[in-house]
C-alpha positions as CSV (number, residue, x, y, z in Angstrom):
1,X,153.6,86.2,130.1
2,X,152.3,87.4,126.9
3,X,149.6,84.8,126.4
4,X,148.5,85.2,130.6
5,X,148.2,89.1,129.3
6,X,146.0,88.0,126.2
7,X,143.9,85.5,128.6
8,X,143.1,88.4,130.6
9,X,142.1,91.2,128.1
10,X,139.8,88.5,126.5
11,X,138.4,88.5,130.1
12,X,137.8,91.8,130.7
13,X,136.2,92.1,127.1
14,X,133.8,89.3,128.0
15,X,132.9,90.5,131.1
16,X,132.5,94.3,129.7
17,X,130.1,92.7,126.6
18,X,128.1,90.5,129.6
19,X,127.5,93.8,131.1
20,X,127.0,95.7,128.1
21,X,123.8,92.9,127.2
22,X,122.7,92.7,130.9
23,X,122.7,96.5,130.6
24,X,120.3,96.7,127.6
25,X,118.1,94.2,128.8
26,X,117.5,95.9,131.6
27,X,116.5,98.7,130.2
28,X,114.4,96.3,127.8
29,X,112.7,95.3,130.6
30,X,112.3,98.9,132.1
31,X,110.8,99.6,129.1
32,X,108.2,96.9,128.9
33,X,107.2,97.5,132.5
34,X,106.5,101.2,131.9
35,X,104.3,100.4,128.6
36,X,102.3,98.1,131.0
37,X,102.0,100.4,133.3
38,X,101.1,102.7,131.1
39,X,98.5,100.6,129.3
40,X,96.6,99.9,132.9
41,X,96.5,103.6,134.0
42,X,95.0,104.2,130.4
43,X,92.2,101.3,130.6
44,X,91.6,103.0,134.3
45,X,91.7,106.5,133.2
46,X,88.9,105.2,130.2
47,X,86.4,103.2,132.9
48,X,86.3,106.0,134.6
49,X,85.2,108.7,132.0
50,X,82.7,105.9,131.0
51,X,81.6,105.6,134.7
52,X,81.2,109.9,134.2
53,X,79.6,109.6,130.8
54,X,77.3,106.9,131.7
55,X,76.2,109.3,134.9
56,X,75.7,112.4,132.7
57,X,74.0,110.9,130.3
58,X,71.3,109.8,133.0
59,X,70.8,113.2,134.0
60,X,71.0,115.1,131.1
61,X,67.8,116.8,129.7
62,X,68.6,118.6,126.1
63,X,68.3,116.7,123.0
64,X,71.3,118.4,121.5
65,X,73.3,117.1,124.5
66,X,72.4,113.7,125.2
67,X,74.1,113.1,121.5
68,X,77.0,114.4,122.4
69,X,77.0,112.1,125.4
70,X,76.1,109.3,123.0
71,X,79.1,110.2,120.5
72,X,81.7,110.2,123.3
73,X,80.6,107.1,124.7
74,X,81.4,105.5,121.2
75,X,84.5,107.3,121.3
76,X,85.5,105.9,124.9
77,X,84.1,102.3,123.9
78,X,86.3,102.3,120.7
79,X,89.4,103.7,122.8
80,X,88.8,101.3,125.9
81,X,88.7,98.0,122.5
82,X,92.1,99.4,121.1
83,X,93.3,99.3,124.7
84,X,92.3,96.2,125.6
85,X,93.9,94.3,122.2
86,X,97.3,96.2,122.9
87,X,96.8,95.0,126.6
88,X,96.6,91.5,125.2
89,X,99.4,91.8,122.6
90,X,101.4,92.9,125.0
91,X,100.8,89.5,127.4
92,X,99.2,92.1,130.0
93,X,97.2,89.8,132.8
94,X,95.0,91.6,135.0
95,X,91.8,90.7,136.9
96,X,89.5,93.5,135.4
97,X,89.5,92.7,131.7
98,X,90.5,88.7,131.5
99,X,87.6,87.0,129.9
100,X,86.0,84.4,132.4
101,X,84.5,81.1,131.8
102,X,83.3,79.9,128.0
């Protein structure tokens, strides 16, 4: 009777550390998803204030201005690179930035 008791709470520790692992990878994965996510409404949000800067920069008369349209299209360029490699590190696959042909 003793060892059928001993079977059984080695069970239920099994079975509470299977959950325990299955729990945390879970929330591993949760994790992962959400960076990705978060990574592709980034690289939108970026194309977009390009698409903006690109637009005011075509209509925009003053000297003093057009460089400060020139400087924050560096500064969106630079952003949308760093982006882009973290996208990659992170094994991100989507349509809009995968390199084609070569």
């Amino acid at each position: 009777m003793e060892n059928v008791l001993k079977l059984i709470q080695k069970g239920t520790a099994q079975v509470a550390e299977a959950g325990r692992k299955a729990e945390a990878a879970s929330r591993e994965s949760l994790k992962k998803k959400e960076t990705k996510n978060r990574i592709l409404d980034e690289i939108q949000e970026i194309l977009e204030e390009m698409s903006f800067n690109e637009r005011w920069f075509q209509l925009e008369c003053d000297e003093n201005l057009i460089d400060a349209c020139i400087y924050q299209r560096e500064f969106l360029k630079a952003r949308y690179r760093y982006l882009l490699c973290r996208a990659r590190e992170l094994g991100i696959q989507n349509a809009p930035f995968q390199k084609t042909g070569s």
